[in-house]
N, C-alpha and C positions, 0 to 999 in steps of 0.2 A: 763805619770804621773798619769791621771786616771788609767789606772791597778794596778798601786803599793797602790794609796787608799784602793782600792776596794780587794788588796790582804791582807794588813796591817788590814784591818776594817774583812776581814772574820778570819784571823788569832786571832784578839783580843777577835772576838765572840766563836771561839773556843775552847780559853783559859778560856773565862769566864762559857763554856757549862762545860768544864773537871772540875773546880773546883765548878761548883755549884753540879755537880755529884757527885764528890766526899768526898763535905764537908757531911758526913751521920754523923747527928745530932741523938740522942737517941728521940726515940717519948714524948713528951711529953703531955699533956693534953688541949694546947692552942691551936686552930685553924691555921692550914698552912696558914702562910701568902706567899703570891707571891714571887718567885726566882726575884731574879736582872734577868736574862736572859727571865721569865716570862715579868716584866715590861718592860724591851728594848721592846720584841718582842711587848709585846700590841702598847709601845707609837709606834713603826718604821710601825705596822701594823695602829694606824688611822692616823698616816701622808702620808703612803699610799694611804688610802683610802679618804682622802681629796684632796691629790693632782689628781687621778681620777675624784673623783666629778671636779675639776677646771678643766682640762682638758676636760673635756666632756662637761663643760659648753661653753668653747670656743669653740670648735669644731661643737657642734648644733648651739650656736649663727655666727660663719665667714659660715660654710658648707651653709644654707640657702641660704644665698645671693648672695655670690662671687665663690662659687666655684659649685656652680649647675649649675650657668650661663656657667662656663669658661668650667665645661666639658660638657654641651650641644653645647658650639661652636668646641668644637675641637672632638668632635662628627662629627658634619654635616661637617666640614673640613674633616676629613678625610675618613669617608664614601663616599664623593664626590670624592678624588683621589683616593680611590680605584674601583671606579667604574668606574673612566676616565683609568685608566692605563689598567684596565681589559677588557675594550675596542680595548684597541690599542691592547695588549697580543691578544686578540680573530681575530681582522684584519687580526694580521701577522701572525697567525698559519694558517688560511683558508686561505690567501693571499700562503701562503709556499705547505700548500696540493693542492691545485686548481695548484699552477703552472703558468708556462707565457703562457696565449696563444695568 
């Protein structure tokens, strides 16, 4: 169902690029005011650019806390099983070259 938005929504903008292109007005002497496809993009571009700022905002305020923590422990977790395994790895390969005697 999101695909078909997101097809139906790029399709609508594309309809509205062809005919803002193609509506050619004669010049007249008034100042260009902004295309309808102008003002979409601006308003689509600051509600973009606010939802980053929110976004970002949580992300520095949870990252601090909880998630520095949780990958410093799974950090030293796992550093420590890979040092315990590489252990055993190292045993059995000298254990297998040396041989039984």
């Amino acid at each position: 169902m999101g695909t078909r938005f997101l097809l139906a929504l790029l399709l609508v903008l594309l309809v509205l690029g062809f005919e803002v292109q193609g509506a050619q007005l004669p010049q007249q002497d008034e100042p260009n005011s902004p295309t309808l496809l102008t003002q979409m993009q601006e308003s689509l571009s600051g509600y973009w650019d606010s939802a980053k700022e929110a976004a970002r905002g949580l992300y520095e305020k949870t990252y601090l806390n909880t998630m520095d923590e949780k990958l410093r422990d799974v950090y030293s977790k796992s550093t420590a099983a890979v040092s315990t395994y590489a252990g055993i790895v190292t045993d059995q390969l000298l254990s297998l070259l040396k041989g039984e005697q």
